[in-house]
N, CA, C and O of each residue as an XYZ file, in Angstrom:
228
protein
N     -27.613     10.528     -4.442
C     -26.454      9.758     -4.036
C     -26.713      9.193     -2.639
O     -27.412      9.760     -1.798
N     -26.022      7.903     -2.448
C     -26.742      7.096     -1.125
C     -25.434      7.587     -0.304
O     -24.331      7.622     -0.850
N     -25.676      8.046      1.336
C     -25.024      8.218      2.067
C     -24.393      7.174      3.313
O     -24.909      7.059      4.424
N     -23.440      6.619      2.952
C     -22.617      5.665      3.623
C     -21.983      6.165      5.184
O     -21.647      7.342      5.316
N     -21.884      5.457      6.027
C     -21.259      5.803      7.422
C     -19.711      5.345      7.457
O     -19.680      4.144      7.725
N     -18.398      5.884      7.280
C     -17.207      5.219      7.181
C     -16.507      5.849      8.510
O     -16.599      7.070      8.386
N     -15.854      5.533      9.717
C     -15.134      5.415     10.139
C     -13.615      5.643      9.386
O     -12.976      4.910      8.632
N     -13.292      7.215     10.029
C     -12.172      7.311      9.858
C     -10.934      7.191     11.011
O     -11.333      7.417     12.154
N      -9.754      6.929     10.909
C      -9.012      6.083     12.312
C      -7.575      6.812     12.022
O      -7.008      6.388     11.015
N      -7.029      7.647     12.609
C      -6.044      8.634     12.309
C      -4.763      7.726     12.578
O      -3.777      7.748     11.841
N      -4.877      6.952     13.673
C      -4.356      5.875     14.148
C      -3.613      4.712     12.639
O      -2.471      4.324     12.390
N      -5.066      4.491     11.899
C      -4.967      3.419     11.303
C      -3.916      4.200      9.717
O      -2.926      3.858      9.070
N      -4.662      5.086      9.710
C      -3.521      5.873      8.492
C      -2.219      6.259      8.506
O      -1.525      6.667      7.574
N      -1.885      6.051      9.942
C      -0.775      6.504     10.219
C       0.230      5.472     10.522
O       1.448      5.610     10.630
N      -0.489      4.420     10.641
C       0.310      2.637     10.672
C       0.303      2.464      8.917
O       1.176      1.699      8.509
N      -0.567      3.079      7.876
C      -0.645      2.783      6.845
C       0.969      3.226      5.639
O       1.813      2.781      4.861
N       0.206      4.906      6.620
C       1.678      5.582      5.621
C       3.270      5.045      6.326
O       4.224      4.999      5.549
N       3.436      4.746      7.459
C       4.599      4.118      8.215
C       5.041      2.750      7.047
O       6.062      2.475      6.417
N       3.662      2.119      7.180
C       4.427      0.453      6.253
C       4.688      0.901      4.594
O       5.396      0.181      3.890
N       4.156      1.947      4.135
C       3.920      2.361      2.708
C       4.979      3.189      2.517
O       5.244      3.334      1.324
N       5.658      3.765      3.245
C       7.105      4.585      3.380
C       8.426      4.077      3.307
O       9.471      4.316      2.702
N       7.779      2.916      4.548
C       8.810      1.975      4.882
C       9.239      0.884      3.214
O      10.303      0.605      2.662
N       8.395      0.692      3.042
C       8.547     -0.107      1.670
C       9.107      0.316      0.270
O       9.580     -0.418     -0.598
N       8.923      1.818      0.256
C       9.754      2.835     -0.459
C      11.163      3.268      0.044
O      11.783      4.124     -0.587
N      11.648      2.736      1.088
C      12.473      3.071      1.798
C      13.445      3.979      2.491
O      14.665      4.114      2.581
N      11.847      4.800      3.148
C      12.241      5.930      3.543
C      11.784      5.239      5.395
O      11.273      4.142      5.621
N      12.080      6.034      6.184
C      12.150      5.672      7.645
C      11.592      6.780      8.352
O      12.298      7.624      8.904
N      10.419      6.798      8.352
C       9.567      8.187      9.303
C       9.884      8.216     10.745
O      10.729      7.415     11.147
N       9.234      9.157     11.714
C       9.892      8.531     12.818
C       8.411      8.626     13.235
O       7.687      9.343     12.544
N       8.101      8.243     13.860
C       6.075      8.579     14.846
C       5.547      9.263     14.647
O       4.372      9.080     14.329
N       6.179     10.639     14.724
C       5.750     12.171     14.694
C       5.363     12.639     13.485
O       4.413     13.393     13.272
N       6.205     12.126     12.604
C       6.109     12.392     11.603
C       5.087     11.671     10.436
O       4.604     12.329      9.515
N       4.853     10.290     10.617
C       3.627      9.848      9.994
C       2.283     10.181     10.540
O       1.271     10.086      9.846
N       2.269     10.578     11.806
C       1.145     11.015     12.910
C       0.698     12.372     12.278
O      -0.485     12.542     11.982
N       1.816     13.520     12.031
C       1.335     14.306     10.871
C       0.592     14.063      9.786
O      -0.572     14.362      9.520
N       1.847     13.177      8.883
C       0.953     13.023      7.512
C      -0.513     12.150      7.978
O      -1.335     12.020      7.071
N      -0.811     11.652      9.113
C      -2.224     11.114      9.091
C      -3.015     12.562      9.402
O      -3.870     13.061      8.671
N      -2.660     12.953     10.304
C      -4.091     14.225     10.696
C      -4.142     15.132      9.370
O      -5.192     15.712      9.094
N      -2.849     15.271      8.435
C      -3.028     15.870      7.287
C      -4.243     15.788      5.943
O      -4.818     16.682      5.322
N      -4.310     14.074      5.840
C      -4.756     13.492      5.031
C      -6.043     13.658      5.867
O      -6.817     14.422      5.290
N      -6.589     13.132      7.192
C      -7.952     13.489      7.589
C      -8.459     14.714      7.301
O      -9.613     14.658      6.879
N      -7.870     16.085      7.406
C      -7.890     17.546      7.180
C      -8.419     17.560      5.635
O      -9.432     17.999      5.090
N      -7.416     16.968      5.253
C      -7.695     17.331      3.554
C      -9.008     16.571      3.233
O      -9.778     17.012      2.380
N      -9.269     15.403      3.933
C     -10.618     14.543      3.528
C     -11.905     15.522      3.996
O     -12.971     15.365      3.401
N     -11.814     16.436      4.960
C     -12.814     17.479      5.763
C     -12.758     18.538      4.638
O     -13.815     18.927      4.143
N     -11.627     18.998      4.233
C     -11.926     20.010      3.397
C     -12.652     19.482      1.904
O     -13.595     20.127      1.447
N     -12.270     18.589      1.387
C     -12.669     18.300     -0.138
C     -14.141     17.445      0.437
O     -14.606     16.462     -0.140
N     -14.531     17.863      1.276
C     -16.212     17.059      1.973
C     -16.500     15.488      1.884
O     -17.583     14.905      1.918
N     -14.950     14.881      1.734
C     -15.410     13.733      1.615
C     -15.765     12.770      2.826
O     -16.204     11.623      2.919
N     -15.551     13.315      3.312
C     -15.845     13.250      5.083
C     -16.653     14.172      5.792
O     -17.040     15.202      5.240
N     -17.000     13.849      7.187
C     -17.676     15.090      7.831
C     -16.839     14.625      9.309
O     -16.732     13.465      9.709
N     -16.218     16.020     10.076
C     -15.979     15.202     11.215
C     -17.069     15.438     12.382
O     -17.592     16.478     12.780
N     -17.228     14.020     12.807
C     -18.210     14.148     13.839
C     -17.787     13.934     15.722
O     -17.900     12.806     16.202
N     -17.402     14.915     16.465
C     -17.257     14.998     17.549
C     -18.228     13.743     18.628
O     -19.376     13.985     18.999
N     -17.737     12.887     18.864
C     -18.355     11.919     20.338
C     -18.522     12.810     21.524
O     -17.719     13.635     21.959
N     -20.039     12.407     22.095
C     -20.292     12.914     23.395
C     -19.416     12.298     24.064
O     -19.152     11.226     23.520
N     -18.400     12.608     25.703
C     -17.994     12.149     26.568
C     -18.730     11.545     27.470
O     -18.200     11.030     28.454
């Protein structure tokens, strides 16, 4: 299997589930989609579909 480099953006999932909520019409507040993003990154680390990789400072 060929190994791909993807950028994951906790940021960007969390603007995702906000407009995808919003459109179901439910009303998150920050905190709360900011969860469901680090959730969904977590769960992508556990099922290995990801690896997280720490940046040098």
């Amino acid at each position: 299997m060929k190994e791909i480099e993807v950028f994951i953006d906790t940021d960007e999932i969390a603007e995702f589930f906000f407009q995808e909520l919003m459109k179901r019409g439910y009303v998150p507040s920050e905190g709360e989609v900011e969860e469901l993003a680090d959730i969904t990154f977590e769960y992508l680390i556990e099922k290995c579909i990801i690896d997280e990789e720490i940046e040098d400072e």
